[in-house]
C-alpha positions as CSV (number, residue, x, y, z in Angstrom):
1,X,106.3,97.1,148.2
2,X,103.2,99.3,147.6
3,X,105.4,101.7,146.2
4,X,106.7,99.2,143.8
5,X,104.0,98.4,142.0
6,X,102.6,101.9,141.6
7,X,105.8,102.6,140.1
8,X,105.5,99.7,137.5
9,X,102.0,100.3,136.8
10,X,102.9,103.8,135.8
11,X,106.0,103.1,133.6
12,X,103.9,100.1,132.0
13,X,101.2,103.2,131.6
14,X,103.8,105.3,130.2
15,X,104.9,102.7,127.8
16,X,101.2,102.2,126.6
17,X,100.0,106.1,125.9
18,X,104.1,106.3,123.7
19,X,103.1,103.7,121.9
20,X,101.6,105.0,118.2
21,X,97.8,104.7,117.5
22,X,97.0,102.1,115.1
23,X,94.9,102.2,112.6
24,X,92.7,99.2,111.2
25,X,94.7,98.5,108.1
26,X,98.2,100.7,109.6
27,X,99.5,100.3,105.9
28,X,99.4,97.4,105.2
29,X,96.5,93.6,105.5
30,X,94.1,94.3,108.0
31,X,92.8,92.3,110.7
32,X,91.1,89.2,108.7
33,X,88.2,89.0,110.9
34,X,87.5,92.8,110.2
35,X,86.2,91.8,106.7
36,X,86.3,87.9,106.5
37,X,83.8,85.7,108.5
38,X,84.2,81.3,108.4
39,X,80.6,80.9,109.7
40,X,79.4,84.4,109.8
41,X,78.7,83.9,114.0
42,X,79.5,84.6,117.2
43,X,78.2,83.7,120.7
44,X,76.1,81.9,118.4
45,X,74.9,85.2,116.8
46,X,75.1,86.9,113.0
47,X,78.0,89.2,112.9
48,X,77.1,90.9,110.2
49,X,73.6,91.0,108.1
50,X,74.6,93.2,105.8
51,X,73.1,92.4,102.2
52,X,70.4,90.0,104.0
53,X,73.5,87.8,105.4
54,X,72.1,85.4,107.6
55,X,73.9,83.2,110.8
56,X,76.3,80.5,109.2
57,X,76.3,81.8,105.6
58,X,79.1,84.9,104.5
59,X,79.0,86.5,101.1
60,X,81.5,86.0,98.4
61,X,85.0,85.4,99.5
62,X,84.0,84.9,103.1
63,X,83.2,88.5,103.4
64,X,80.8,90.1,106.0
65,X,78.9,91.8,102.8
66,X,77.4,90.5,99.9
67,X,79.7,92.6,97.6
68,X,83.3,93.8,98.3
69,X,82.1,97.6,98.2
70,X,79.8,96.3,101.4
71,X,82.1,94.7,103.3
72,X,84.3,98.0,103.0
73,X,81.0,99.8,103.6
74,X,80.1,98.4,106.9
75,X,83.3,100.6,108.8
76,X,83.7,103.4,105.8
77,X,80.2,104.5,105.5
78,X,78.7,106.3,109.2
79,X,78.8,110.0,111.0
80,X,81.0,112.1,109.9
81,X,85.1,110.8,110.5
82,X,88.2,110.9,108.8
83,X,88.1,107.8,107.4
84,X,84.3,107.4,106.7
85,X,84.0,108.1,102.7
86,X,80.0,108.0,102.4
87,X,77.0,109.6,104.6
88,X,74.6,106.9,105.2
89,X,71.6,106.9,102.7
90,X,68.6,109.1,103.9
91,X,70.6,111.1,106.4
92,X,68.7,114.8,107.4
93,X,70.0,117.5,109.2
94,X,69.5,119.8,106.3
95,X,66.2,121.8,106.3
96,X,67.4,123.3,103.2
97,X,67.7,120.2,101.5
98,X,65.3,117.8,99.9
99,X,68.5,115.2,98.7
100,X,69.3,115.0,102.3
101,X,72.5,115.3,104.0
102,X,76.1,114.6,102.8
103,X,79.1,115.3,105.2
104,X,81.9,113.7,104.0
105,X,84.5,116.0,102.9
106,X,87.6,113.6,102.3
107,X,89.7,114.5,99.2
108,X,88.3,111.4,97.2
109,X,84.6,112.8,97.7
110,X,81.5,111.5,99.4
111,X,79.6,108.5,97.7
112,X,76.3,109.8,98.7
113,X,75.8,112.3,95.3
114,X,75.9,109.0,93.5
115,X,72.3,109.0,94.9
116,X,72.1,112.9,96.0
117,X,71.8,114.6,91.9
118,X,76.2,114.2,91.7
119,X,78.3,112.1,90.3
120,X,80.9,109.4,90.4
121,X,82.4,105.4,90.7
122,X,79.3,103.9,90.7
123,X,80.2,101.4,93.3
124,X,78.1,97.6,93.6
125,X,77.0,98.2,97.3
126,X,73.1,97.7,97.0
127,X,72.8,97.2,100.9
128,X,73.9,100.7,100.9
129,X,72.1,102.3,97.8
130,X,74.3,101.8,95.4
131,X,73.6,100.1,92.3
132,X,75.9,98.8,90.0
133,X,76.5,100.3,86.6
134,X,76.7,98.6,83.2
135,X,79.2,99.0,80.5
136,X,82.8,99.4,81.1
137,X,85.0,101.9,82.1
138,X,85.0,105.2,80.1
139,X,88.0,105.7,77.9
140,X,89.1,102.4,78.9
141,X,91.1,101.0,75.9
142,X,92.6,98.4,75.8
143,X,91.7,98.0,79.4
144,X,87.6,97.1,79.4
145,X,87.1,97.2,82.7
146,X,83.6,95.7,83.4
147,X,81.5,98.6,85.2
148,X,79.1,95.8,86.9
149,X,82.1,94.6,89.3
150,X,83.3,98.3,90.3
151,X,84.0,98.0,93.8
152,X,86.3,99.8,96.5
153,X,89.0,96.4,96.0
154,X,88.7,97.6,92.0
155,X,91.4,100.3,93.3
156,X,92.6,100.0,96.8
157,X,94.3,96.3,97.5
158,X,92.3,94.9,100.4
159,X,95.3,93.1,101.7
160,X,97.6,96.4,101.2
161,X,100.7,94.0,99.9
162,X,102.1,97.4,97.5
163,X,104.9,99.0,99.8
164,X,108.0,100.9,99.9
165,X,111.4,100.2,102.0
166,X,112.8,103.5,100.9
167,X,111.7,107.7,100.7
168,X,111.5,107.2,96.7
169,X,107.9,106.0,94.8
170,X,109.4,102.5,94.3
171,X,106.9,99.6,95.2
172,X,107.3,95.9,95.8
173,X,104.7,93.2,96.6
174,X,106.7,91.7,98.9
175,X,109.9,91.7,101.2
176,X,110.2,94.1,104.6
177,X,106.8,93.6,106.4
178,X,104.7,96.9,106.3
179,X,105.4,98.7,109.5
180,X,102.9,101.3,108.9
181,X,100.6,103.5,106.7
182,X,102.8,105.5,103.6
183,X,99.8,107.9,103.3
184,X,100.7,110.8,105.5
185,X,102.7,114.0,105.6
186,X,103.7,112.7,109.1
187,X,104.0,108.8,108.3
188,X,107.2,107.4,109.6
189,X,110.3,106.5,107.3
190,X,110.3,103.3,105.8
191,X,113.7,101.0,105.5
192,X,115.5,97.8,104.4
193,X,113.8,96.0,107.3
194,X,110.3,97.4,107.8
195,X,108.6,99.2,104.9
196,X,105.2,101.1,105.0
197,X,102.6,100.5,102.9
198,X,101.5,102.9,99.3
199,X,99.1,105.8,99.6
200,X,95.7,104.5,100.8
201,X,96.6,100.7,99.9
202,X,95.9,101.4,96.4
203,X,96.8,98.5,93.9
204,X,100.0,99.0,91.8
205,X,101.6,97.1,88.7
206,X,100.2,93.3,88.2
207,X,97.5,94.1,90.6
208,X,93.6,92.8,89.4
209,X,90.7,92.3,91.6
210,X,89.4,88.9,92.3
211,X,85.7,90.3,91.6
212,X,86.8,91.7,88.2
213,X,86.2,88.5,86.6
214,X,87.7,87.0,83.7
215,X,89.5,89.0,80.3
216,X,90.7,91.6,82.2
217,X,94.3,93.1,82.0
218,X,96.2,93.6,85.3
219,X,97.3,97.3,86.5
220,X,100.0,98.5,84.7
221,X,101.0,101.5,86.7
222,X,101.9,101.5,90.5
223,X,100.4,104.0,93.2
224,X,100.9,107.3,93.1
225,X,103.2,109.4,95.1
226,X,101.2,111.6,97.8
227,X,100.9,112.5,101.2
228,X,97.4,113.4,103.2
229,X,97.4,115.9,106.5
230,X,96.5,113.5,109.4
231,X,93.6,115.5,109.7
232,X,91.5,115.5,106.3
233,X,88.3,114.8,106.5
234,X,86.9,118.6,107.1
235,X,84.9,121.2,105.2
236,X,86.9,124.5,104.7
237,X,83.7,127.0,105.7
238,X,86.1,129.9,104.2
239,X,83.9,133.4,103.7
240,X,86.6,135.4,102.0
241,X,88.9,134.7,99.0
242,X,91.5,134.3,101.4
243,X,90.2,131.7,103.4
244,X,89.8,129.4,100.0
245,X,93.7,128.7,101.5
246,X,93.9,126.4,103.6
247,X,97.0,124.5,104.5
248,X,96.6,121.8,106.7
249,X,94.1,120.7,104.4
250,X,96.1,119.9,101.9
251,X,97.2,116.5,100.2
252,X,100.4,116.5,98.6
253,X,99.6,115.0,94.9
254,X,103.6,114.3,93.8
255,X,103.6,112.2,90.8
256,X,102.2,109.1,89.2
257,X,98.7,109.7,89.8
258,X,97.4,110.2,86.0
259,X,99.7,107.3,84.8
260,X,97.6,104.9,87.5
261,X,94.0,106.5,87.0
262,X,95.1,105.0,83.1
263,X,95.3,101.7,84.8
264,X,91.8,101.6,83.5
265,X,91.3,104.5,81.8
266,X,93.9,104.4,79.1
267,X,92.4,106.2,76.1
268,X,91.9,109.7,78.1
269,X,95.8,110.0,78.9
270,X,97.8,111.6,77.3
271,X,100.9,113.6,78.0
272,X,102.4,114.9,74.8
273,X,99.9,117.2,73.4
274,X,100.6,120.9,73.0
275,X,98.0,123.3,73.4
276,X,96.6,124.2,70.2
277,X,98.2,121.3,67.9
278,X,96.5,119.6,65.3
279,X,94.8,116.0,65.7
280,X,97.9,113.7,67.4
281,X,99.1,110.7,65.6
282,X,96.2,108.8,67.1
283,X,93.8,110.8,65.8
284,X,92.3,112.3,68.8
285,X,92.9,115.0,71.6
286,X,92.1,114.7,75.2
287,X,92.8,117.0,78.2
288,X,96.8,116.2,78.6
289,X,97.7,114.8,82.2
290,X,100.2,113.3,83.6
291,X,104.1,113.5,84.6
292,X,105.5,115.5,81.1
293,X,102.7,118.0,81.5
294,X,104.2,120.7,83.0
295,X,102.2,123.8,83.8
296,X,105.0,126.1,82.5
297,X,103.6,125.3,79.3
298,X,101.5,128.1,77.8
299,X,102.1,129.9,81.0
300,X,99.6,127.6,83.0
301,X,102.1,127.8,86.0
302,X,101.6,131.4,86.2
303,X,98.1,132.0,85.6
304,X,97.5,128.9,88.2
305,X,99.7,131.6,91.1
306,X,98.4,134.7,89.8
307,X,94.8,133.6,89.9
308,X,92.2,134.6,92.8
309,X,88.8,135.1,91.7
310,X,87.2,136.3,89.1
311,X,88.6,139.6,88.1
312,X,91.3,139.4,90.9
313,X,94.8,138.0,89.3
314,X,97.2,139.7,92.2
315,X,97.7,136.3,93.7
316,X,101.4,135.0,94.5
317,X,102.9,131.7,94.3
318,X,103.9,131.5,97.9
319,X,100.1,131.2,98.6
320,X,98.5,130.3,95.5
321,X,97.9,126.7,96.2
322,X,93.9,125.7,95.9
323,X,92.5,122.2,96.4
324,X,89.5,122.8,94.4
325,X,92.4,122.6,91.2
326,X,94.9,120.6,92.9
327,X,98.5,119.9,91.4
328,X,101.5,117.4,91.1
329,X,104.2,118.9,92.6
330,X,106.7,116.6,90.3
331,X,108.4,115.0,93.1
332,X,108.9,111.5,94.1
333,X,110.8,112.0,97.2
334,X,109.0,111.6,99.8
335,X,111.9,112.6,102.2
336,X,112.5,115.7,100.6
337,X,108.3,116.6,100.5
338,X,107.9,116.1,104.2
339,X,110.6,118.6,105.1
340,X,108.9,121.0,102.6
341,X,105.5,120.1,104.4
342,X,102.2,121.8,104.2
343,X,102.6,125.1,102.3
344,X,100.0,127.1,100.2
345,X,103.0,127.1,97.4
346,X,101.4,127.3,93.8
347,X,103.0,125.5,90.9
348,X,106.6,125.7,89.7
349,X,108.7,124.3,86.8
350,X,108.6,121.5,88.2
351,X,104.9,121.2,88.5
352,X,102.4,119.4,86.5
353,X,98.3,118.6,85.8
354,X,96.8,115.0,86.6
355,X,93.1,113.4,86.6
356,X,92.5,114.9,90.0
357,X,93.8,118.7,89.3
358,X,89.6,118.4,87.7
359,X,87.8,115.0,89.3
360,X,87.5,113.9,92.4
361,X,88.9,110.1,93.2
362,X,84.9,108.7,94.9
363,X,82.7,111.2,94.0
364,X,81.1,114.8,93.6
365,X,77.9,116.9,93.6
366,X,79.1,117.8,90.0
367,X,78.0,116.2,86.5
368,X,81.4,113.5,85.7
369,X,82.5,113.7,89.2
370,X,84.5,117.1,88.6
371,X,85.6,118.9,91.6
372,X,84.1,122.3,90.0
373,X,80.7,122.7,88.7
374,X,81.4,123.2,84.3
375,X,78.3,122.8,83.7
376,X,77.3,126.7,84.0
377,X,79.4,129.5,83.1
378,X,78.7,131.4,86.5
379,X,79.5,129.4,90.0
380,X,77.9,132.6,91.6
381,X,76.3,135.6,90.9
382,X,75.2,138.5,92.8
383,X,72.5,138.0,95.6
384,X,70.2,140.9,94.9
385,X,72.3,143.5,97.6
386,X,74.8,144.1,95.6
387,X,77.2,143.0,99.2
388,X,77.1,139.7,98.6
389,X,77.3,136.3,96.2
390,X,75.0,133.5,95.9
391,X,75.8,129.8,94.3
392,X,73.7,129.5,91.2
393,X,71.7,126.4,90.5
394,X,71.1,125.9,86.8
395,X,71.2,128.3,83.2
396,X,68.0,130.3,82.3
397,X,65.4,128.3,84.7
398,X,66.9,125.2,83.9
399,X,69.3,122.7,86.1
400,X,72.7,122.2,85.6
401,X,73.3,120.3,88.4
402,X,70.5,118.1,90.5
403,X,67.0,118.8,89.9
404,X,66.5,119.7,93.6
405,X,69.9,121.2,94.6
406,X,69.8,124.5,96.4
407,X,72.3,127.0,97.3
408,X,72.7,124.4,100.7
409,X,73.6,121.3,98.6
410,X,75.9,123.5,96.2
411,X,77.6,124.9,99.2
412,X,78.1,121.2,100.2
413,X,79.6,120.0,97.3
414,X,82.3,123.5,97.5
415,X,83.0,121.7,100.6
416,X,81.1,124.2,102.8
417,X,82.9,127.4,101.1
418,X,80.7,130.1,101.4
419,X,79.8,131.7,98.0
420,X,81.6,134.7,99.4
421,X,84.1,132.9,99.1
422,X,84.6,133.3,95.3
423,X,82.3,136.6,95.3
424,X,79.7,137.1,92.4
425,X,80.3,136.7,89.2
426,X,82.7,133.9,89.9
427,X,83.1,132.2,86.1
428,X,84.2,128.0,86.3
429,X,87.5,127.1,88.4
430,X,89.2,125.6,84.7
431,X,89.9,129.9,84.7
432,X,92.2,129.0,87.9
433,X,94.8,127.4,85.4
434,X,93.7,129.1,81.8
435,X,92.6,132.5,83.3
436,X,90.2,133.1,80.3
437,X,87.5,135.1,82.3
């Protein structure tokens, strides 16, 4: 009889550790009580005090915040984890550094440089530190999208409806239940009876956040098509140009993703200019970026695989990839991009440029959240030994980038790449594409 039960204690152990890990929002609506709260107690205690939040009273829409950003906040913002997207305000740990620490290294960036001399979504999450913004969003167009109610639910859907019951970008609202998370290079395949949910529960077509307010258009566009490694919250610490090559780091931007960022920033898109036409029929140029742009125009494509570092163009496409200038790879088959997997592959015909090939989604320790510092010529120069590179801080005496960054914070924002990493006389990462230096 003893033996019995040791043998259905293990099987029932077995059947626990093959079940998969779950994450909080696996995809799809979290647990309500996560972010909601009726009376804001329990065991006749405050569960949360965030945003002065006191015992029986919640903040708006029930949440356990007094904004949406801080009811995101109160799980997204802590030490350093993969799904932690903001170092918490004040942090140390770097001698080097007066702005204190910042140790996210997600792909969307750390929210801390909104407060650390960088730059980015200025989110409304004063509990935290951040402050919201006025105006509205820039280049918005048609689409005005008031910067005072920027919060985390302005982009990703809270309740995670947007999902897909096949291995194509094709989204629904509703149908299948969400099975899992649609975000990974290992996520599981969806189908006609259990979908998974769109790439970091970002809002798709009709979507429009309750805090938005009134007179503003819905989301046009749905997610984008991409994959993250299951492990992506990491700094790189590479020393030598080859170790700027890293593929399990790598998220797999496949299509859609300028088209959505013009959800509410529709005047900057544009994907029918030619490099060096005249004024287009709407009387400006911007930056082109999106689907049609395909790097094989002017060249880009092989400038982008050819390109090292400064004054080193022997790279190869097989091992050209960079995240610093990240890519669409023009797919939207999911299927066919997990069997391809993680690969330092450069750019191909297929390929094409989008908002994030130059910003970063959250944040950056760079002027208009770029992913690259543009606002000096040099990234490094030499460090007096003539062996060695150093970051450089600013042009003739004066900052280009935070009044108090040092060679520590700039490091940080590379995402702990050592300048050696480039070598001196690096010139600005657009050269990774247009190879002008």
């Amino acid at each position: 009889m003893k033996g019995i039960k040791v043998a259905v204690f293990m099987a029932a152990s077995a059947l626990l550790l093959s079940s998969p890990a779950m994450a909080f929002h696996t995809g799809g609506v979290a647990d309500c009580d996560g972010c909601h709260t009726m009376h804001n107690s329990d065991g006749n205690v405050a569960m949360k005090t965030t945003g002065g939040i006191s015992q029986f009273k919640a903040g708006p829409y029930l949440l356990q915040g007094s904004t949406p950003s801080e009811a995101c906040l109160n799980c997204h913002e802590s030490t350093p984890g993969s799904y932690h997207i903001s170092t918490p305000t004040g942090t140390t740990g770097d001698a080097a550094s007066p702005n204190g620490k910042v140790y996210q290294f997600t792909p969307g960036g750390d929210f801390r440089w909104l407060t650390n001399g960088g730059a980015g979504h200025q989110i409304n999450a004063p509990a935290f530190g951040y402050n919201q913004a006025a105006g509205t969003a820039p280049g918005g167009g048609a689409q005005a999208y008031p910067a005072s109610a920027l919060n985390c639910s302005s982009c990703h859907d809270p309740h995670g409806k947007y999902r897909r019951t096949t291995e194509t970008a094709s989204y629904k609202t509703s149908g299948a239940p969400i099975k899992a998370s649609g975000s990974y290079i290992t996520s599981v395949a969806p189908a006609t009876s259990a979908a998974v949910g769109a790439y970091r529960i970002l809002g798709g077509a009709n979507y429009l956040a309750k805090s938005a307010g009134a007179g503003v258009a819905n989301f046009v566009a749905d997610p984008p098509a991409a994959m993250a490694p299951s492990t992506y919250n990491v700094s790189n610490n590479a020393t030598t140009p080859a170790g700027l090559q890293v593929a399990n780091q790598r998220v797999v931007y496949m299509s859609g993703m300028a088209e959505w960022c013009a959800n509410c920033h529709g005047a900057m898109h544009m994907d029918a200019y030619t490099t060096g036409a005249s004024l287009q029929s709407n009387g400006f140029n911007v930056h082109p970026a999106g689907n049609d742009v395909k790097l094989t125009q002017a060249g880009i494509n092989n400038n982008y695989n050819a390109y090292v570092t400064s004054g080193n163009m022997n790279g190869a496409q097989a091992s050209s990839y960079l995240d610093i200038v990240p890519f669409e790879t023009g797919s939207s088959d999911f299927a066919a991009t997990k069997t391809t997997g993680l690969t330092l592959a450069g750019p191909d015909a297929n390929s094409n440029v989008m908002c994030l090939s130059c910003h970063r989604a959250h944040a950056s320790g760079f002027p208009s959240m770029t992913r690259y510092g543009i606002a000096y010529e040099l990234v490094t120069v030499d460090d007096g030994t003539g062996a060695g590179a150093v970051y450089t801080l600013g042009r003739n005496g004066a900052p280009a980038y935070g009044a108090t960054y040092t060679t520590a914070d700039m490091q940080t924002a590379y995402y702990g790449r050592s300048a050696n990493a480039f070598g001196a006389w690096q010139r600005d990462l657009c050269n990774k594409c247009h190879a002008k230096d």
